[in-house]
C-alpha positions as a Markdown table, in Angstrom:
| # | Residue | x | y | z |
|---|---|---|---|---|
| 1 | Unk | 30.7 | -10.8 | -26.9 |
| 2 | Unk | 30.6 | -9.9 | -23.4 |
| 3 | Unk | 27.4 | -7.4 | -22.3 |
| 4 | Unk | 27.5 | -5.0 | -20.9 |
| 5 | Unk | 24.8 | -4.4 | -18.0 |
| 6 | Unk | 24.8 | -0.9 | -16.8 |
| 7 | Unk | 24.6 | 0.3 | -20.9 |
| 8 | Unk | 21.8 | -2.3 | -21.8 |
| 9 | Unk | 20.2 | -0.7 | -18.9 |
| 10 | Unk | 20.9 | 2.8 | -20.2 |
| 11 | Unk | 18.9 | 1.5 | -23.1 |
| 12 | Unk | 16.0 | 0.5 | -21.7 |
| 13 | Unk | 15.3 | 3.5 | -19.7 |
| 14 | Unk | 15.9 | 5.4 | -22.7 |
| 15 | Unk | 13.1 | 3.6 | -24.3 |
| 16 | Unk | 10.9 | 4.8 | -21.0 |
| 17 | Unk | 11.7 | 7.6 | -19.9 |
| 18 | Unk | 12.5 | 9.5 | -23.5 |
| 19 | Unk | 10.6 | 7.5 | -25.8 |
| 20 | Unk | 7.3 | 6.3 | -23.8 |
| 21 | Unk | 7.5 | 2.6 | -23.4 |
| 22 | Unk | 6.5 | 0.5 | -20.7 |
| 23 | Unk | 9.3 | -1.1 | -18.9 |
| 24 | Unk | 7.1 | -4.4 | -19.6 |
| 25 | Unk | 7.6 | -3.8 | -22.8 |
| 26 | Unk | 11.1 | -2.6 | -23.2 |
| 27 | Unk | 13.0 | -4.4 | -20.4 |
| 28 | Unk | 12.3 | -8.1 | -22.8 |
| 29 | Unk | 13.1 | -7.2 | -25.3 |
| 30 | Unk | 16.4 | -6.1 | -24.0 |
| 31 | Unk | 16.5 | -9.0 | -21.9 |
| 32 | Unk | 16.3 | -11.6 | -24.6 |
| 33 | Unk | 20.0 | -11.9 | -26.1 |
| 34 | Unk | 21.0 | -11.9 | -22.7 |
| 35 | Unk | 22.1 | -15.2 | -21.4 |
| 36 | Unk | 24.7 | -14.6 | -18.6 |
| 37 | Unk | 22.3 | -14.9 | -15.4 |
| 38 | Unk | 23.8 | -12.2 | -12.9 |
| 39 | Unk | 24.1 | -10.0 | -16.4 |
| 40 | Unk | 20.5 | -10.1 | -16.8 |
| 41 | Unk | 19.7 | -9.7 | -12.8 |
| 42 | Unk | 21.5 | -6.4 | -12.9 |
| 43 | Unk | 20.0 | -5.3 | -15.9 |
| 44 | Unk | 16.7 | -5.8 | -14.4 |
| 45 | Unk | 17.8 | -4.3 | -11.3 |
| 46 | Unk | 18.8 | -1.4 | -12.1 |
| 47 | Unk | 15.7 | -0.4 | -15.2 |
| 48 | Unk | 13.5 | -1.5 | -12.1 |
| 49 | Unk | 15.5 | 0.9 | -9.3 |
| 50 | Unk | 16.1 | 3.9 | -11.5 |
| 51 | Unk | 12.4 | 4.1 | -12.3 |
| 52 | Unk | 11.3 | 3.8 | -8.4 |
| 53 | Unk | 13.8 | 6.5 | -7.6 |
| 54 | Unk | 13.7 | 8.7 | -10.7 |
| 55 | Unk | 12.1 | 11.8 | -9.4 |
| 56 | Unk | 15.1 | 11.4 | -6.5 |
| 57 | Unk | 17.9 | 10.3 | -8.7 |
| 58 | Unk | 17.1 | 12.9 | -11.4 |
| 59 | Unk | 16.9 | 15.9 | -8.8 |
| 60 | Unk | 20.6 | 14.7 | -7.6 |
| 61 | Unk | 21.5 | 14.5 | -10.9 |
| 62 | Unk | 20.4 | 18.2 | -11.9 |
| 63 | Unk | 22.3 | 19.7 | -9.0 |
| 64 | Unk | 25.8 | 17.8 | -10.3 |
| 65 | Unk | 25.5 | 19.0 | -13.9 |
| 66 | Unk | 27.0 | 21.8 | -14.5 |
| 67 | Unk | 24.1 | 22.2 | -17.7 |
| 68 | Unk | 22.0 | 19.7 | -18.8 |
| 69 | Unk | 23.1 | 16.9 | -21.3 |
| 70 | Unk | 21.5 | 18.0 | -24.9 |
| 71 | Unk | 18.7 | 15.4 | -26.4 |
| 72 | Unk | 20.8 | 13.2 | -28.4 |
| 73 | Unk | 22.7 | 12.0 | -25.0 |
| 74 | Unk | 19.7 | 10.8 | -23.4 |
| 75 | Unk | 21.1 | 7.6 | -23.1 |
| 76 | Unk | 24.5 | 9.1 | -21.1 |
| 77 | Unk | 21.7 | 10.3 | -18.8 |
| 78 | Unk | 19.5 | 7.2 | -17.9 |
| 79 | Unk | 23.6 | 6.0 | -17.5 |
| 80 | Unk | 24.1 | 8.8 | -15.2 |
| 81 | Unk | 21.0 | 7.6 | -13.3 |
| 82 | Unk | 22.1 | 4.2 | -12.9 |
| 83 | Unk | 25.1 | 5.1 | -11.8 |
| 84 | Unk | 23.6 | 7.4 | -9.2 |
| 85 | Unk | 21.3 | 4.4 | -8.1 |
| 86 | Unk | 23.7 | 2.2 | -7.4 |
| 87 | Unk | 25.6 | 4.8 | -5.2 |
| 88 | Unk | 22.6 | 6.3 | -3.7 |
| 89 | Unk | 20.7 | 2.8 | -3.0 |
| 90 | Unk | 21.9 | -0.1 | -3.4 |
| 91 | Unk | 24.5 | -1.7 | -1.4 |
| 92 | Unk | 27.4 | -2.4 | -3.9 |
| 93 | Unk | 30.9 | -1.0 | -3.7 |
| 94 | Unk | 31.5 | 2.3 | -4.4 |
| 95 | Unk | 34.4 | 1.6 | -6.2 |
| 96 | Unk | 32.8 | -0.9 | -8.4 |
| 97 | Unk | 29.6 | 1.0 | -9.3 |
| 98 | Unk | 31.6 | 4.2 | -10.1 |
| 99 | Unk | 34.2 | 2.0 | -12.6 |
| 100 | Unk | 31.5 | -0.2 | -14.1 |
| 101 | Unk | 29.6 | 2.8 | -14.7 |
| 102 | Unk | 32.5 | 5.0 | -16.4 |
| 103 | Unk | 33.3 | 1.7 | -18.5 |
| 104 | Unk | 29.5 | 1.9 | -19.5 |
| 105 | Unk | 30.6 | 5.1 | -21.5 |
| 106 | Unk | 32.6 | 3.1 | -24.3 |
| 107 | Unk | 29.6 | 0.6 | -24.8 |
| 108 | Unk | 27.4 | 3.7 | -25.4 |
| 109 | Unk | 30.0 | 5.0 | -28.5 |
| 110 | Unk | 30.7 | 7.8 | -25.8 |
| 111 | Unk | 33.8 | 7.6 | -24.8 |
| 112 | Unk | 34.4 | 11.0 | -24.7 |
| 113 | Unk | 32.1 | 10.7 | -21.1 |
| 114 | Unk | 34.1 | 8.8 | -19.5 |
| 115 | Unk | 35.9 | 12.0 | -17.5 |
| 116 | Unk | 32.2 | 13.5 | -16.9 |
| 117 | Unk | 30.7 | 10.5 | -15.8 |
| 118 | Unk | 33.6 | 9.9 | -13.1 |
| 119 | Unk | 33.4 | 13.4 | -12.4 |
| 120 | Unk | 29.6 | 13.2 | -11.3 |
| 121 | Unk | 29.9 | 9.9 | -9.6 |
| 122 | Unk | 33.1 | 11.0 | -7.3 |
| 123 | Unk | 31.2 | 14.5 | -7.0 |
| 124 | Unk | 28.2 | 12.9 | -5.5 |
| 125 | Unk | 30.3 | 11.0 | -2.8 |
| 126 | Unk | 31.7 | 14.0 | -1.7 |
| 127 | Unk | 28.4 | 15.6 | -1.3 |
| 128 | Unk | 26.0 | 13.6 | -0.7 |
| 129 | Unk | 25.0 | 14.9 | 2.8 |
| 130 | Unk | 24.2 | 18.1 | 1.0 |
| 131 | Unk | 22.1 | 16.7 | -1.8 |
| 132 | Unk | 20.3 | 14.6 | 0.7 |
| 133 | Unk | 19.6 | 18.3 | 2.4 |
| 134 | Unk | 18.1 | 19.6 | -0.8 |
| 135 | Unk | 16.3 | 16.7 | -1.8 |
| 136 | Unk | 13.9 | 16.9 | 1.4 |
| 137 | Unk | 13.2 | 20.6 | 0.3 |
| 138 | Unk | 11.3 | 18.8 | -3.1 |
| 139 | Unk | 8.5 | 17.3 | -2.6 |
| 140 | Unk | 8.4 | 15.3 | -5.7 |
| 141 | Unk | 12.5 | 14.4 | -5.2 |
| 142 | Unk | 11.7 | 13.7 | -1.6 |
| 143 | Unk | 9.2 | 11.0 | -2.4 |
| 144 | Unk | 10.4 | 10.2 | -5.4 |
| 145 | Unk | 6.7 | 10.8 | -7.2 |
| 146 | Unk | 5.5 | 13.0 | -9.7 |
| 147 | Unk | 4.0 | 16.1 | -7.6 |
| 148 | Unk | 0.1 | 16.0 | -9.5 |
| 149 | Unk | -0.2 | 11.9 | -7.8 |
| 150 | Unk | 1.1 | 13.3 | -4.6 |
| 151 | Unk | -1.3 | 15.9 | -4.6 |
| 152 | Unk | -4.4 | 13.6 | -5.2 |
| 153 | Unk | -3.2 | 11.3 | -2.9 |
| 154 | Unk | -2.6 | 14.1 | -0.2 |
| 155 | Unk | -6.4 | 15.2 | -1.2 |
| 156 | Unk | -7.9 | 11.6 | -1.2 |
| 157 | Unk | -5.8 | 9.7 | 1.3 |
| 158 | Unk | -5.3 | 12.8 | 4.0 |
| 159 | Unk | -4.4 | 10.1 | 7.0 |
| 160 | Unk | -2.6 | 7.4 | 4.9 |
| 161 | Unk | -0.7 | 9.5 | 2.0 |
| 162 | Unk | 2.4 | 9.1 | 3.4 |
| 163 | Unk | 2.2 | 5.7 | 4.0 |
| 164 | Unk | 1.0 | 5.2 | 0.1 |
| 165 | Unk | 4.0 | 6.7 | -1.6 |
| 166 | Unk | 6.2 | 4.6 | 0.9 |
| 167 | Unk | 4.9 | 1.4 | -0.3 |
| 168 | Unk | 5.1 | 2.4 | -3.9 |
| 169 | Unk | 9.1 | 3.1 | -3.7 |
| 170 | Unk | 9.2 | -0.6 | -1.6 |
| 171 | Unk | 10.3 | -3.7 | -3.3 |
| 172 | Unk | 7.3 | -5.8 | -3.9 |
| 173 | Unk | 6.9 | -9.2 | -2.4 |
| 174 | Unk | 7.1 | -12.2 | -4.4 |
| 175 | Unk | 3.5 | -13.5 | -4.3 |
| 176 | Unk | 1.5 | -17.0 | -5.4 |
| 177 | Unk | -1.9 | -18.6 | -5.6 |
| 178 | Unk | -1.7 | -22.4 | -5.4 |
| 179 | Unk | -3.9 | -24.3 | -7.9 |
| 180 | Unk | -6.3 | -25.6 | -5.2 |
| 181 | Unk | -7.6 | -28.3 | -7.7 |
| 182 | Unk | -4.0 | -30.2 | -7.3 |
| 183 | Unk | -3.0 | -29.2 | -4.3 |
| 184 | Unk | -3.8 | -27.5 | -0.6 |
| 185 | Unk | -1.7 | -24.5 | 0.3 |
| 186 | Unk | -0.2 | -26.2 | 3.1 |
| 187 | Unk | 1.1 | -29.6 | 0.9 |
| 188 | Unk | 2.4 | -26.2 | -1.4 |
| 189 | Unk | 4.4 | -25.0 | 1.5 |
| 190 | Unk | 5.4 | -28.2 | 2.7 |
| 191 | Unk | 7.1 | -29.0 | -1.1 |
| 192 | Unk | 8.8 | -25.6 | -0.8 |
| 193 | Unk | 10.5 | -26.3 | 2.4 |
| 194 | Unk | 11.7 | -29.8 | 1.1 |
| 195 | Unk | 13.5 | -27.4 | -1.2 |
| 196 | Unk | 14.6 | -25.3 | 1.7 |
| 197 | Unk | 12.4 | -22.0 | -0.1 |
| 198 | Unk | 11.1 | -19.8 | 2.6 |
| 199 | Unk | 7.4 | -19.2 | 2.1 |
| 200 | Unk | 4.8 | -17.4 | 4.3 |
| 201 | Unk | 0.6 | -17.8 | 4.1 |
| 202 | Unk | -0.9 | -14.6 | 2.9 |
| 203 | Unk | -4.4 | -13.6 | 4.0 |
| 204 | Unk | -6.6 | -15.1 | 1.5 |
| 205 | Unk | -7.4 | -18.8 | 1.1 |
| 206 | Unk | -4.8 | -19.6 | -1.7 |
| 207 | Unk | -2.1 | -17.4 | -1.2 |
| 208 | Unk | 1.6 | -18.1 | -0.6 |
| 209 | Unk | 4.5 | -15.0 | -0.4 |
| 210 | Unk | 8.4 | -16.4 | -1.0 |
| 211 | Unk | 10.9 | -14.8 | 1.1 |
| 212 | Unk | 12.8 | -14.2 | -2.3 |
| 213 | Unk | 11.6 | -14.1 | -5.9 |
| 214 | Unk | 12.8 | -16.9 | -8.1 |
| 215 | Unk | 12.3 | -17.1 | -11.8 |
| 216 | Unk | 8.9 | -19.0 | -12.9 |
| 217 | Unk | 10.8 | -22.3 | -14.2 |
| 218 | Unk | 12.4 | -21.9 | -10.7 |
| 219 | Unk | 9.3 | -22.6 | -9.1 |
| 220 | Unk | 8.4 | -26.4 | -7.6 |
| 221 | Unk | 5.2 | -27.2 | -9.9 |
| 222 | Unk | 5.0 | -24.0 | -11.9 |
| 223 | Unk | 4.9 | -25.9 | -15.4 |
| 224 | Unk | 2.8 | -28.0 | -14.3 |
| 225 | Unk | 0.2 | -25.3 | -13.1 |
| 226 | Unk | 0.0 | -26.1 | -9.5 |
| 227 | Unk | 0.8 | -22.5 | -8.9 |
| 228 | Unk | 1.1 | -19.1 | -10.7 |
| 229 | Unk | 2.3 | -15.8 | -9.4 |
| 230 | Unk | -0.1 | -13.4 | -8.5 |
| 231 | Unk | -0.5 | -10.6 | -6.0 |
| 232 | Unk | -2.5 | -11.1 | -3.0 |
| 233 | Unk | -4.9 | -8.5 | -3.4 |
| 234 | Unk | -5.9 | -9.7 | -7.1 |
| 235 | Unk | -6.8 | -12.7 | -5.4 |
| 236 | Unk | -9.8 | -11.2 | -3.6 |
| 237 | Unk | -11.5 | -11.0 | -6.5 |
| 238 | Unk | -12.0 | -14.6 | -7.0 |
| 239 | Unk | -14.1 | -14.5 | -3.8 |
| 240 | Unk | -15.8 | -11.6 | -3.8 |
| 241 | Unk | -17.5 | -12.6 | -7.2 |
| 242 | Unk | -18.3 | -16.0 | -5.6 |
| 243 | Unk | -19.8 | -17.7 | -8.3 |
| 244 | Unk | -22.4 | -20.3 | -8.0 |
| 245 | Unk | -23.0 | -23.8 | -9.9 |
| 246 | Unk | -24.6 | -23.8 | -13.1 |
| 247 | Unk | -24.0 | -19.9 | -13.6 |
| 248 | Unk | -22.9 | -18.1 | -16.1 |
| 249 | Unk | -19.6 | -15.4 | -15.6 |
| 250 | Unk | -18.1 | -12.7 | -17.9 |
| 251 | Unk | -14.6 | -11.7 | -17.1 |
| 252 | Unk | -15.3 | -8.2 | -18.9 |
| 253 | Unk | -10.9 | -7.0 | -19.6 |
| 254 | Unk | -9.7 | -10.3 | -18.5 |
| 255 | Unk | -6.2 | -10.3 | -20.1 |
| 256 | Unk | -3.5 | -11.7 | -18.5 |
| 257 | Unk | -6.3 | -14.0 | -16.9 |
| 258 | Unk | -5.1 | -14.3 | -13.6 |
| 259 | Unk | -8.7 | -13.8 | -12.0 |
| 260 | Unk | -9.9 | -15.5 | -14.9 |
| 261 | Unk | -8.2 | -18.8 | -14.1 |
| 262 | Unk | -8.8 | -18.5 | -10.1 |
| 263 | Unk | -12.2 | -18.5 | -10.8 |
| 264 | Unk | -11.7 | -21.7 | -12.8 |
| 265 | Unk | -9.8 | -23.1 | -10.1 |
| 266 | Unk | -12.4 | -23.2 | -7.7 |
| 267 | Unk | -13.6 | -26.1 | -9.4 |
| 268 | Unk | -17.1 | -24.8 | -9.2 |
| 269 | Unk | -19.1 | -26.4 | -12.3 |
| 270 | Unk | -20.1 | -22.9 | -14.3 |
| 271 | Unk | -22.3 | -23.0 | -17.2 |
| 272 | Unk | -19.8 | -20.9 | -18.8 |
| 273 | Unk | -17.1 | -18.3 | -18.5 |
| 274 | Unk | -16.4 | -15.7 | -21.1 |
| 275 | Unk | -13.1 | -13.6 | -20.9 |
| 276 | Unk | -13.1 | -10.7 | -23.4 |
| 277 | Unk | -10.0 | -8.6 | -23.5 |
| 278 | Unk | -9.6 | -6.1 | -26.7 |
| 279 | Unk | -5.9 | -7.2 | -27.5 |
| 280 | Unk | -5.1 | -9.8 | -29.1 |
| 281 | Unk | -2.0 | -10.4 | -28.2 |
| 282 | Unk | -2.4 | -10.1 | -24.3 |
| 283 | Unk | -5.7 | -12.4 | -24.9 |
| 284 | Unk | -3.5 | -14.5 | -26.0 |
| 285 | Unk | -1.6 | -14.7 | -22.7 |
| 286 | Unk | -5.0 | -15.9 | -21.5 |
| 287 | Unk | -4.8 | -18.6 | -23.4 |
| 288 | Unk | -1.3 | -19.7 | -22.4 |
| 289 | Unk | -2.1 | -19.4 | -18.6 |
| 290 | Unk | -5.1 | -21.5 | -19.1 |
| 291 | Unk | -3.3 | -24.0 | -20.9 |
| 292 | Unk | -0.8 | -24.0 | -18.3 |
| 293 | Unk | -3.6 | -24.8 | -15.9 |
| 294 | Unk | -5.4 | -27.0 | -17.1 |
| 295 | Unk | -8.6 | -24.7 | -17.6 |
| 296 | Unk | -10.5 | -23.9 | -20.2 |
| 297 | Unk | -12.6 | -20.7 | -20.5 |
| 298 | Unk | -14.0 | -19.3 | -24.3 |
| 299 | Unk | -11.8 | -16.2 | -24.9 |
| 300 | Unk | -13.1 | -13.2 | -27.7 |
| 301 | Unk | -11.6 | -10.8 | -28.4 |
| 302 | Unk | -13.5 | -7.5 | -28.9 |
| 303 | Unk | -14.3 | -4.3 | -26.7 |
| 304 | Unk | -15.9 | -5.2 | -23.7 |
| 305 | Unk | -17.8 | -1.9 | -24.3 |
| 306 | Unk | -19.0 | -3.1 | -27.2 |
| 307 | Unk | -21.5 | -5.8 | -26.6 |
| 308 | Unk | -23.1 | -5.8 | -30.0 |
| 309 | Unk | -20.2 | -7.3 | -31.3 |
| 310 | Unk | -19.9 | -10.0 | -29.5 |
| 311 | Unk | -22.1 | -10.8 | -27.2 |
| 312 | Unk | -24.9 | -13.6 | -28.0 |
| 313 | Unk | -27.4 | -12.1 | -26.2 |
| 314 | Unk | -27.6 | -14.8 | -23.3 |
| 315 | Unk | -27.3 | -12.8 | -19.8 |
| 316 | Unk | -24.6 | -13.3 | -17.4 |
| 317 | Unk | -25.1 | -14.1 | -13.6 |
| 318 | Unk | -21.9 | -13.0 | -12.6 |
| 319 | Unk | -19.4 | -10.1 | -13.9 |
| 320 | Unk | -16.0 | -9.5 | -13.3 |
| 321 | Unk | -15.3 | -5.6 | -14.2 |
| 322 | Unk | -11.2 | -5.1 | -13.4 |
| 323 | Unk | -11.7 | -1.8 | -15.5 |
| 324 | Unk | -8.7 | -0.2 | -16.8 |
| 325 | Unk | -7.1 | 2.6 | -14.6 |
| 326 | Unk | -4.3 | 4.6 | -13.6 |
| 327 | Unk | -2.7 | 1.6 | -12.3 |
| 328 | Unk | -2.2 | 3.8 | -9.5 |
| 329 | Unk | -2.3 | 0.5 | -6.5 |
| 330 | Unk | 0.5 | -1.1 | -8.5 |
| 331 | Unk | 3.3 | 1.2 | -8.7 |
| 332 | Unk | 5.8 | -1.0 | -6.9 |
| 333 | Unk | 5.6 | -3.3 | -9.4 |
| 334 | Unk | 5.8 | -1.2 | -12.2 |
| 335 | Unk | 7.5 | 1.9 | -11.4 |
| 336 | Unk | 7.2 | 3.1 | -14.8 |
| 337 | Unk | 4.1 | 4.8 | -14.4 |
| 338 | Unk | 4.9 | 7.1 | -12.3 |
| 339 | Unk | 6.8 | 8.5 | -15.3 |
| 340 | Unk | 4.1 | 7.5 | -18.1 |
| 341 | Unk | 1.0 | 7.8 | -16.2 |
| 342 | Unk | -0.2 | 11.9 | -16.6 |
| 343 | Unk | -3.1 | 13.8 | -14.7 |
| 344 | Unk | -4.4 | 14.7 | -18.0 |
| 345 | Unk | -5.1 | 10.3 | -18.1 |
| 346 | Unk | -7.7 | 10.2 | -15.3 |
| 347 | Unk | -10.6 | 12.1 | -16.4 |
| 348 | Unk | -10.1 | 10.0 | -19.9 |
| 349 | Unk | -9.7 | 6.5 | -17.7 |
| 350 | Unk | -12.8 | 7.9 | -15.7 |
| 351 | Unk | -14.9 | 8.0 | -19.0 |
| 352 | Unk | -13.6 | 4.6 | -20.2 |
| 353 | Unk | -14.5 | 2.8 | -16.9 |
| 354 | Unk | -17.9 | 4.6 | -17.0 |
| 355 | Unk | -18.6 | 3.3 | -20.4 |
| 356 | Unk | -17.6 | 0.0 | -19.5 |
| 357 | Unk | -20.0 | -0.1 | -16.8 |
| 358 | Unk | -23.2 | 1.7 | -18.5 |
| 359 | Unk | -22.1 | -1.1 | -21.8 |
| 360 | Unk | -22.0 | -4.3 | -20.1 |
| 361 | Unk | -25.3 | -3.6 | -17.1 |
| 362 | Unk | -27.7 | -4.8 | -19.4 |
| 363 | Unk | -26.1 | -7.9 | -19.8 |
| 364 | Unk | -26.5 | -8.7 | -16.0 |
| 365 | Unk | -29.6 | -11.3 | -15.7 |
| 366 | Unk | -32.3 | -9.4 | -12.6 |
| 367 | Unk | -30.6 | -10.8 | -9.3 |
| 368 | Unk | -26.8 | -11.1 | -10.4 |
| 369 | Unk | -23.9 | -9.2 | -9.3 |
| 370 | Unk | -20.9 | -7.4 | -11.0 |
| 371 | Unk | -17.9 | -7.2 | -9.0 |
| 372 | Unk | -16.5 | -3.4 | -10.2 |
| 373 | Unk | -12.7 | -3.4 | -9.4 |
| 374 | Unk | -9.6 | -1.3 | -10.1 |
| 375 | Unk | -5.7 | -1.2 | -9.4 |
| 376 | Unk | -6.2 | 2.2 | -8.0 |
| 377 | Unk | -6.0 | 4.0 | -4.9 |
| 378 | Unk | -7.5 | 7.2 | -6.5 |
| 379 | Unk | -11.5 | 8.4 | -5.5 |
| 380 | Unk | -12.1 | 9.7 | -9.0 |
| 381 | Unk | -11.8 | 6.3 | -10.4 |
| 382 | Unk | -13.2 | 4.6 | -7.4 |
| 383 | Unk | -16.2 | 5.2 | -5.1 |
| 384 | Unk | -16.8 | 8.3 | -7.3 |
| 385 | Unk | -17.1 | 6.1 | -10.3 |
| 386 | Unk | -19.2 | 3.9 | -8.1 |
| 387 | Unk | -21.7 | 6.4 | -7.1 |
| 388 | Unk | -21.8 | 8.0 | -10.2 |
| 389 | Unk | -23.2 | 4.7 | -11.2 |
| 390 | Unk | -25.7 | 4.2 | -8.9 |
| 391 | Unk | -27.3 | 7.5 | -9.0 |
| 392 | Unk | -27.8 | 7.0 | -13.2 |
| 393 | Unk | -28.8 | 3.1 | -12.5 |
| 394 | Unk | -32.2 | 3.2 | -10.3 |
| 395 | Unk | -32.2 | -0.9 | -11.2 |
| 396 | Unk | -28.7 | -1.6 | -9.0 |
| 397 | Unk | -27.7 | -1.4 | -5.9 |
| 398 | Unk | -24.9 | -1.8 | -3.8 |
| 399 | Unk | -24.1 | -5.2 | -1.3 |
| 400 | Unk | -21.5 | -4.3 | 1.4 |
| 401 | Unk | -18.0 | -5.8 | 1.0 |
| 402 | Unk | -17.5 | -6.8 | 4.8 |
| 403 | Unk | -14.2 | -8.1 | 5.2 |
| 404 | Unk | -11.3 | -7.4 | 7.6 |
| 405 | Unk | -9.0 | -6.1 | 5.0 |
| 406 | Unk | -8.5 | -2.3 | 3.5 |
| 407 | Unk | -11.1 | 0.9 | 4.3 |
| 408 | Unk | -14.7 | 0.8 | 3.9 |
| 409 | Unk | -15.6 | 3.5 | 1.5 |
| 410 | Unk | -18.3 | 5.5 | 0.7 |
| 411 | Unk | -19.1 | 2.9 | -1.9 |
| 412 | Unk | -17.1 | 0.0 | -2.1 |
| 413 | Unk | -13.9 | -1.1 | -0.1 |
| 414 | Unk | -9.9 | 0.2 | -0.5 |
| 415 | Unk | -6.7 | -1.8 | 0.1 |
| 416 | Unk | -3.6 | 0.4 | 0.2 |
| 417 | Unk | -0.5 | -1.0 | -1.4 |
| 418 | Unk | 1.8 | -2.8 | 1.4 |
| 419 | Unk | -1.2 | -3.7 | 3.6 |
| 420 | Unk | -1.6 | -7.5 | 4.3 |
| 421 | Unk | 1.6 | -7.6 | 2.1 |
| 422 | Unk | -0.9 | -6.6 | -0.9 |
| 423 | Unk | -1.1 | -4.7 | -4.1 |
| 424 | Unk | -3.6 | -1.6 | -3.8 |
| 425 | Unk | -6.8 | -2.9 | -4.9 |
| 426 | Unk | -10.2 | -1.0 | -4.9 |
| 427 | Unk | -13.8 | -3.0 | -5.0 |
| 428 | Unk | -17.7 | -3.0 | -4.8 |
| 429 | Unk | -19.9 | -5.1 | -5.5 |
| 430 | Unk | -23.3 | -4.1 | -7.6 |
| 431 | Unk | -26.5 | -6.3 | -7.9 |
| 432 | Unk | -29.2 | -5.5 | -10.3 |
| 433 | Unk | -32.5 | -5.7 | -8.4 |
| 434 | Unk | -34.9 | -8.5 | -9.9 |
C-alpha cells in the first residue's frame, strides 16, 4: 500500500505541535513502516521544515482562512502547513506541491478538504507578495520564533540577536568526529574522497563536516566505529576537560554519550569513567554507542543530583556537567523547541542545573576541575548560573577558557550557533581549590 508523504507528515506534526511530542520522538516512529527511500526523505523534510518555519507558515496560514479550522482538524492544519512550506520554501513545483497536497486530503479521511485545501494553496500564489508584506510587520512570523526567546535573546545577545535567530532557521551541517584510535582525520578524508564524498576539516582536532548528509550505514567505517556524527561544538568538550592518566572522570547526564566516548577516544589510560544519565532508555543508547566504538565506560543509572544513591564515595578528578537546558544553541537541529520549549521552563531548568552543581561539588577531589556546559545561548542558564555558583562556593574558582572560538563571558565562554560551522555551546571551567 502506497504511503502517502505529505499525510504521514501531517501526523507527525500533529503529534508536536497539538499533542506535545518531540519530533525525536514522533518523526520514528512514523518513519518505521516506511520503506520507500525518497517517501521517507520527504517525510522527514517536511516535519523538519514546517517546524523551522511554523511561526511564519502559521501567520500565512491565519491570513488565508477565512476562520480557523475547529480542534478535531488539526491534522488538516499541520497539512495546510506542509503545503504552505513546500510553496513558500522549498524549491518544488508549484503544481506538484499544490496536487500532492490536495491528494493528502483523502489519506486524512477528509476528503471533503480537498476544495479548501486547493483554495488556500492557489490563494497563497496569488498573494504572496502581500503576505510577505505582513509577515515583516510580526516579529515572531518575521523570524519565525516564539516572541518571549526573541526577547531574551534581543536582551542577552543585543549585537548578535539577529544573527542567532538566522542560524536557528538554517539547515544544519552534517558533522563527524573520527575515532582517532583507528584512524587520523586526514586518512578519514582521504577514504571519503575515494568515494567521491565531499568533506571539509572543522576547527577542532577530530572534526570532519560532509557537504551533504547521508544516512549512518551510508557512512565509510560508521559500523565499525571509526566515526560517529556529532556537532562541532560538542566536541570541545572533550578538550576542555582534558583528562589526565590515571584519573578518575564522571560524565554527570551523559546520555547519548557522545562526549562520553570522545573522551574514551583519546586513548588516555583513566582510572575510570562513570556516565550517569537518569533514563534508562537513553543510558541505554550509551551503551550502544560504546559498543559501537569499541569503548567501555561503567554506566548507572540514577539522578546525577542524587549522589547518595549511587555514588561509592571515591572522588572524581575530573567532571563533565552538560546540564540539562533550554536547548536553546540547538534549535536548527531540533526545531521543535521552539514550539515545546516555554519561558515558564527556564527558571525551572535554572534550579535543576543549580542543583546539579551544588549535588555533584563535593564529589570533586581538592585540585580537580568540572567542566560546567550547556546547549544554550541564554545568560540565565549560563554565566549567571556560573556566578551564582561561585559566590555560594568560597572553595572554587574559575580557570579561563582561552580559545579563539565564541565570546568570552563574564564567566565562562559562548559559541553562537552557525559560528565555525557549530552548534551553540556555552562553557567554564571550575576548579576546587586544594
Amino acid at each position: 500500500m502506497a504511503v502517502d508523504a505529505r499525510a504521514v507528515a501531517a501526523r507527525v506534526l500533529v503529534r508536536i505541535i497539538v499533542e506535545g511530542h518531540s519530533l525525536s520522538n514522533a518523526l520514528p516512529d512514523a518513519l518505521q513502516p516506511v520503506t520507500d527511500g525518497r517517501q521517507r526523505a520527504l517525510i522527514q523534510e517536511l516535519a523538519y521544515g514546517t517546524l523551522r518555519w511554523y511561526y511564519r507558515l502559521d501567520a500565512m496560514l491565519g491570513q488565508l482562512l477565512r476562520k480557523p479550522l475547529k480542534q478535531r482538524d488539526a491534522d488538516l492544519h499541520c497539512l495546510l502547513l506542509t503545503g504552505l512550506y513546500q510553496l513558500d520554501q522549498l524549491a518544488m513545483p508549484e503544481r506538484v506541491a499544490v496536487h500532492e497536497t490536495v491528494q493528502a486530503t483523502r489519506s486524512l479521511d477528509k476528503d471533503w478538504a480537498s476544495g479548501l485545501v486547493n483554495g488556500v494553496l492557489r490563494n497563497y500564489q496569488r498573494r504572496a507578495g502581500v503576505l510577505e508584506a505582513a509577515i515583516c510587520e510580526n516579529p515572531q512570523a518575521c523570524h519565525a520564533h516564539p516572541d518571549w526567546l526573541i526577547d531574551c535573546l534581543q536582551s542577552d545577545w543585543p549585537d548578535h540577536w539577529r544573527e542567532i535567530l538566522a542560524a536557528n532557521n538554517a539547515r544544519p551541517p552534517f558533522s563527524l568526529r573520527v575515532n582517532r584510535q583507528r584512524v587520523t582525520r586526514d586518512e578519514y578524508l582521504g577514504i571519503l574522497a575515494e568515494q567521491s564524498l565531499q568533506a571539509t576539516r572543522l576547527a577542532v582536532p577530530e572534526g570532519v563536516q560532509l557537504d551533504r548528509p547521508l544516512p549512518v550505514e551510508a557512512l565509510p567505517g560508521f559500523s565499525e566505529g571509526v566515526v560517529s556524527v556529532q556537532d562541532g561544538g560538542a566536541q570541545l568538550a572533550a578538550g576542555l576537560l582534558a583528562p589526565e592518566p590515571g584519573q578518575r572522570v564522571l560524565d554527570a547526564c551523559a546520555a547519548p554519550g557522545g562526549k562520553t566516548a570522545h573522551i574514551l577516544e583519546s586513548g588516555i589510560e583513566l582510572a575510570a569513567l562513570a556516565a550517569v544519565d537518569i533514563d534508562a532508555s537513553r543510558l541505554q543508547r550509551v551503551a550502544e554507542n560504546l559498543s559501537r566504538l569499541g569503548l567501555h565506560a561503567e554506566l548507572v543509572q540514577a539522578d546525577a543530583a542524587m549522589p547518595s544513591t549511587w555514588w561509592d564515595g571515591v572522588h572524581y578528578d575530573r567532571i563533565l556537567l552538560d546540564a540539562p537546558c533550554t536547548a536553546t544553541g540547538v534549535i536548527r537541529r531540533h526545531p521543535d523547541i521552539k514550539l515545546l520549549r516555554k519561558q515558564d521552563d527556564v527558571a525551572a531548568l535554572v534550579s535543576r542545573q543549580q542543583a546539579l552543581l551544588e549535588s555533584l561539588w563535593p564529589l570533586l577531589t581538592p585540585g580537580g576541575m568540572l567542566l560546567y556546559c550547556t546547549c544554550s545561548v541564554l545568560v540565565a542558564e549560563n554565566s549567571d548560573q556560573v556566578e551564582r555558583f561561585l559566590t555560594l562556593q568560597t572553595d572554587a574558582e574559575e580557570i579561563p577558557v582561552n580559545a579563539s572560538w565564541g565570546h568570552a563571558c563574564k564567566h565562562g565562554r559562548q559559541l553562537l550557533p552557525g559560528e565555525n560551522e557549530m552548534d551553540g555551546f556555552y562553557f567554564a571551567c571550575l576548579r576546587k581549590k586544594k
